[in-house]
N, C-alpha and C positions, 0 to 999 in steps of 0.2 A: 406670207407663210414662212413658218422657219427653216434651215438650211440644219438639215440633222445628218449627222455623221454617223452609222453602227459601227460598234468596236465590238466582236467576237472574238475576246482574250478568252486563246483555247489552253486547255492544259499543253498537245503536241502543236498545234498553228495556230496563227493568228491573222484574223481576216478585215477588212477593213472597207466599208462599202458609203457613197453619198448616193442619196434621192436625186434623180434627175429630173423630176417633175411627173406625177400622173402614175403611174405603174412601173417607172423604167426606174432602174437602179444601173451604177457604175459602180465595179472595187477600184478601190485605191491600189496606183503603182509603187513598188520601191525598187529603186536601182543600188544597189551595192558593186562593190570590187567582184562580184560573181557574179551579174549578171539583172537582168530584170525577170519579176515576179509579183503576180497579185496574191502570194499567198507565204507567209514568213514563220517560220519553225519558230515558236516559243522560247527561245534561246538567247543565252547572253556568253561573250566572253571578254577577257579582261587579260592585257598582258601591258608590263609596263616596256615602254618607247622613249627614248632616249630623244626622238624627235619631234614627242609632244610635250618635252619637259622633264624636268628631274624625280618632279614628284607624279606627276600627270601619267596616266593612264590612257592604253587603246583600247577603245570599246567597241565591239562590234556586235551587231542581232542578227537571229536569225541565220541562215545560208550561208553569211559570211563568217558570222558566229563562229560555224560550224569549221568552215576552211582553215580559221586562223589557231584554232584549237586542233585540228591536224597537222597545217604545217610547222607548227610550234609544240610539240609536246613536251611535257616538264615547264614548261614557261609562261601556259597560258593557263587561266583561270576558267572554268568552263561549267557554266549551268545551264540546265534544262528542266522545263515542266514545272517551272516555277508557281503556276498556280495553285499546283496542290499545298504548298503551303501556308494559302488565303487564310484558309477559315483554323489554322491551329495556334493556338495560343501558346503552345510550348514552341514553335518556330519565333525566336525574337530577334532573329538574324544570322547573317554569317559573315563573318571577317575574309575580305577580298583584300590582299592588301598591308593587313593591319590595321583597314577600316572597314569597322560593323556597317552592312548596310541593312537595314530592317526592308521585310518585305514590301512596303510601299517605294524604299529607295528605287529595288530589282526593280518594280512594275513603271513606276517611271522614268527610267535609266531606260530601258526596251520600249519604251513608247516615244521617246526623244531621238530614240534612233531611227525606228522609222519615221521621225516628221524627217528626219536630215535624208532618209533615200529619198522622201516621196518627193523634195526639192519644192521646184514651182506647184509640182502636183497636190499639196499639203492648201486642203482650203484655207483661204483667211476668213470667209465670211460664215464659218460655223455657230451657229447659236447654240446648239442642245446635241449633246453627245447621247446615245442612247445605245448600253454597255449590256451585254450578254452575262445574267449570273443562272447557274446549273440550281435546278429546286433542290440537291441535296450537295451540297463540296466536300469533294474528297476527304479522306482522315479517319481520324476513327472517333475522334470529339471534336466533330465540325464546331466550330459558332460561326454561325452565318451574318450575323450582325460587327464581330470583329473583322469579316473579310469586307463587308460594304464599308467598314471605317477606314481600311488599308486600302482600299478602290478609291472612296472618295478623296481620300490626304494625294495619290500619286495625280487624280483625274483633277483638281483642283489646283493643282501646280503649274499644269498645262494650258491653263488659263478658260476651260471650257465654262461659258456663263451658265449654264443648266447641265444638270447632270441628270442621267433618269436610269433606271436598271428593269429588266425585262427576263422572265425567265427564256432560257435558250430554246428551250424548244415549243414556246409561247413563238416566237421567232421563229424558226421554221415552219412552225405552222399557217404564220399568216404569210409567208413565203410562198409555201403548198398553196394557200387556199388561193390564189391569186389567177390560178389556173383551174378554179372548182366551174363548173357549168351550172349550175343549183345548189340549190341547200343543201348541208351534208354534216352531218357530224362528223369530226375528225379527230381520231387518236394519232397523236404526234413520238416516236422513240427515239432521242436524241441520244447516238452513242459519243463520245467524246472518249477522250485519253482516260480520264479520271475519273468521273461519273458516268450513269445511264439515267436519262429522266423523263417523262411520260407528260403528256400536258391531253385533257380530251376537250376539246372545244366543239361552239357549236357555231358555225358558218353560214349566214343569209345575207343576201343583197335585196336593198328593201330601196328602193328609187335609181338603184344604176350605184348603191353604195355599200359595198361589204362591209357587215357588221358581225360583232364576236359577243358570243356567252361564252365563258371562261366553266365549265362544267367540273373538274377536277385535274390535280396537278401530284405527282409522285418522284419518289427518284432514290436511287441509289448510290453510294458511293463507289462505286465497282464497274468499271471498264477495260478497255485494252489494255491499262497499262498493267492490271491485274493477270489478266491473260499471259503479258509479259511472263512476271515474275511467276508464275506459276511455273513458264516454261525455264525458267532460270532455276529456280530450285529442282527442279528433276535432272534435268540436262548441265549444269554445271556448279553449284552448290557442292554434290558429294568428290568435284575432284580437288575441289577447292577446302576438303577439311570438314565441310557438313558429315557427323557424325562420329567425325575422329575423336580422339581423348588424347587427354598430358596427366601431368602428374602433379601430383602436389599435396606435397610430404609422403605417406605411406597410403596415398590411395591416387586412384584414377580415375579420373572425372571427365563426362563429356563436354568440350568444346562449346561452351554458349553459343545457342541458335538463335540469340537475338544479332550476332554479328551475320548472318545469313538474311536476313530480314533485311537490314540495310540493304546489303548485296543484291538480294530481288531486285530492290530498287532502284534499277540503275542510275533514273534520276536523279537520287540523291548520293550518288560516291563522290561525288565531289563536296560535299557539304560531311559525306560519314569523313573524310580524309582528312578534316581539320578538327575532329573529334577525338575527347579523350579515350571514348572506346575503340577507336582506333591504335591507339598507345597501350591503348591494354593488350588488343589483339598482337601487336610486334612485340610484346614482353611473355607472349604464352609459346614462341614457336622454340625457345631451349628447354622446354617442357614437354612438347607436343611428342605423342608418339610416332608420329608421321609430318616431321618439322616441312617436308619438302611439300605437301599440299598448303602448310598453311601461308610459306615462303612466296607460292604462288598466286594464293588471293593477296598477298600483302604488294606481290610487282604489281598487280592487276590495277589495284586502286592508287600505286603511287605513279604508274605511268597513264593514269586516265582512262582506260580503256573502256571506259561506262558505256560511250557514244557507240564506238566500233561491236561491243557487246549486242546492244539497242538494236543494231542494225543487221547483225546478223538473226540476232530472234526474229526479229519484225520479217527477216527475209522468209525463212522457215512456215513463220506463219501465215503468211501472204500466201506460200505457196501450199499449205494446208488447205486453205478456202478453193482451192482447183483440184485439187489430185490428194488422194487416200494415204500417199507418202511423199515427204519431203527430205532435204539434206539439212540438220544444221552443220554449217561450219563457220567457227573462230580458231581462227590461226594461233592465238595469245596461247589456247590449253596446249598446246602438242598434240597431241597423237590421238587423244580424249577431246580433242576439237571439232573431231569428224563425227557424228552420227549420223543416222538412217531414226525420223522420227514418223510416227503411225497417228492419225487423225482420229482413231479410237483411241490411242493412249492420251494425244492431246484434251479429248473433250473427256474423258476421266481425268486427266488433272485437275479441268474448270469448272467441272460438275459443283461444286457449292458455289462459284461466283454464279454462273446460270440460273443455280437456285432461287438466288439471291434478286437477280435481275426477274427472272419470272416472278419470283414474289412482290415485288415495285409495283408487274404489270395488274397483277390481283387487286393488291391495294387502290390503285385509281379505281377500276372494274368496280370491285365491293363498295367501297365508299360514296361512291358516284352511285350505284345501286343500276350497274351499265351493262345488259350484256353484251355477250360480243355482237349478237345479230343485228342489235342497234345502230352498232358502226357501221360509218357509209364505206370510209376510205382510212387505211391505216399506213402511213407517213413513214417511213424510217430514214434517217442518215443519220451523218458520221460513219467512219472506216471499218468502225468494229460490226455494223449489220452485214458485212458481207459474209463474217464467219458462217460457215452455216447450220452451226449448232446455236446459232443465235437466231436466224432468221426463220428456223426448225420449231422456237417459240410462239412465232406466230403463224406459221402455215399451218398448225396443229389447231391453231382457234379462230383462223378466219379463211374466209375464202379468197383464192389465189387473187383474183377478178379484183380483191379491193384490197390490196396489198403495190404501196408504191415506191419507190425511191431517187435520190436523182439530188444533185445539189449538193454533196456530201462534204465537201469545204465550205461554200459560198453560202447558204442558204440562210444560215443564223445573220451574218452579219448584213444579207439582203435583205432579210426580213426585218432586222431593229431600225434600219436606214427607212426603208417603208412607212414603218412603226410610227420613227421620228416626225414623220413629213403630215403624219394626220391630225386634225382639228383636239382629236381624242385620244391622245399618247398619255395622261395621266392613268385613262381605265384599264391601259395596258401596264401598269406598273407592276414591276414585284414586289 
């Protein structure tokens, strides 16, 4: 039988699990300069070391990523949520360095680092790698065929003899069903960073061996990380210049809001920082009528502060999903750093992204010709089901009694390792 590895390359984590024969799975350990973890922030950073050489570069993933990109500010290079990049054709790379590295570089540059935590733990006798891809990738003109090309070139580096791709929450669902009692149909909602995506299968054991009908599969580009920037444009956008105006010649114009778009994105400030709109935006602030907001997105993005940004939302938001009000606070704004933010105003922000995801959920429903009363058990993880303007999507169309969740890191990458180890990993292709 082969020795199949799942790799759950997430937009925000990355998980990593082997079949240990029969039903049991184990994830993979990695030990960094911070500690040990079976579970690795999607992250890269990059700072040149004079004691790995003149030209040579310190790479670090993940957690430590993260450390080396704090204790180093201005000096290190610092990416995250590099998957959303997969599927875009206008991402042809970013210069670290002074050298371009194309997305396939990033994905296996962060997949080489963790062989080097996981040490001895890094199997050798891996046959077939079986990779977690989202039924819809982030962007706004996915090609899904150019992100399995940019998977396949970083996954074929690595020397894996068989490659196989499985949709994500195809993968948590044979996760879930491994704990079904009977037959059962089961809708799967995988929230991730970057997508939400739907998978409805249908689950029987027929000799003591579970078997799947693949019934319909959906998805959307829109998840937490959307969330994010939603709360970023409300809450820090307008102190940063959203809205403001300069001048130019005898009239006054307002401030392009596509520099705010990046900005949402916190992901991407370090990739907006080595861009010419960038250089535009620090050529508009002896124009601007209000030069000291734009002065202040311009520190934001030259001292990094994407990550510390990142973290403050996510706190806000985290503490959205318990309580009717939360605090944000980033120290970077001043004084406009402090808010008091209202879980009614929050889910009026995300009221179109919701939309958007409940429309996904339609689509499997309608197409599959499914209703809800059909379903036995409905599946959620990933971090973003706990909001509960999301989870408020499904308690409104099923009943509570088959409504499950549980696994919300590990599950994907348990379920492809599963996946891997069965006679019939082809039928589970994406």
């Amino acid at each position: 039988m082969a020795r199949a590895l799942g790799l759950d390359f997430g937009t925000t984590n990355t998980v990593m699990a082997l079949a240990a024969g029969g039903s049991e799975t184990q994830s993979m350990h990695f030990t960094s300069s911070v500690g040990e973890t079976d579970t690795m922030r999607t992250a890269l950073s990059f700072m040149k070391d004079p004691l790995v050489g003149a030209q040579a570069l310190k790479v670090e993933a993940g957690q430590a990523a993260i450390r080396q990109f704090i204790d180093n500010p201005g000096d290190c290079r610092f990416l995250q949520s590099i998957k959303t990049f997969a599927a875009s054709a206008l991402f042809q790379g970013t210069l670290i360095y002074a050298r371009r590295h194309a997305f396939d570089d990033l994905m296996e540059i962060f997949l080489r680092r963790l062989k080097a935590y996981a040490g001895d733990g890094w199997p050798a006798d891996v046959s077939r790698v079986i990779t977690g891809r989202p039924v819809q990738f982030a962007g706004a003109s996915p090609d899904p065929a150019l992100a399995l090309e940019r998977y396949n070139a970083a996954l074929t580096r690595l020397g894996f003899p068989e490659i196989h791709y499985v949709y994500e929450p195809v993968a948590a669902a044979y996760y879930f069903a491994q704990t079904l009692k009977s037959d059962a149909t089961v809708l799967v909602a995988d929230f991730g960073g970057g997508t939400t995506d739907y998978s409805l299968i249908r689950f029987e054991r027929q000799a003591g061996r579970l078997t799947a009908t693949p019934i319909g599969h959906s998805g959307v580009g829109i998840a937490g990380d959307h969330f994010d920037s939603r709360m970023i444009e409300h809450l820090v956008a307008p102190e940063i210049g959203k809205g403001s105006h300069f001048k130019s010649f005898d009239k006054v114009l307002e401030v392009p809001s596509g520099y705010y778009s990046n900005f949402a994105r916190w992901n991407q400030l370090s990739i907006f920082k080595t861009t010419r709109e960038f250089t535009d935006l620090k050529s508009l602030v002896r124009s601007a009528l209000e030069p000291e907001k734009l002065e202040l997105f311009i520190d934001l993005v030259e001292h990094d502060e994407g990550y510390p940004l990142y973290q403050a939302i996510s706190a806000a938001k985290m503490a959205l999903s318990a309580a009717d009000e939360a605090e944000f606070h980033f120290p970077p704004l001043g004084a406009a750093g402090r808010k008091m933010v209202k879980r009614s105003d929050f889910e009026r922000w995300i009221a179109p992204d919701l939309a958007r995801i409940e429309g996904a959920l339609d689509e499997v429903l309608e197409q599959t010709n499914t209703a809800p009363e059909a379903i036995d058990k409905v599946f959620l993880t990933g971090g973003t089901s706990f909001v509960p303007a999301v989870r408020g999507i499904f308690s409104r169309r099923f009943d509570a009694s088959k409504i499950e969740s549980g696994g919300e890191l590990l599950s994907i990458a348990h379920g492809l390792a599963l996946i891997g180890e069965s006679d019939d990993v082809a039928t589970w292709a994406a």
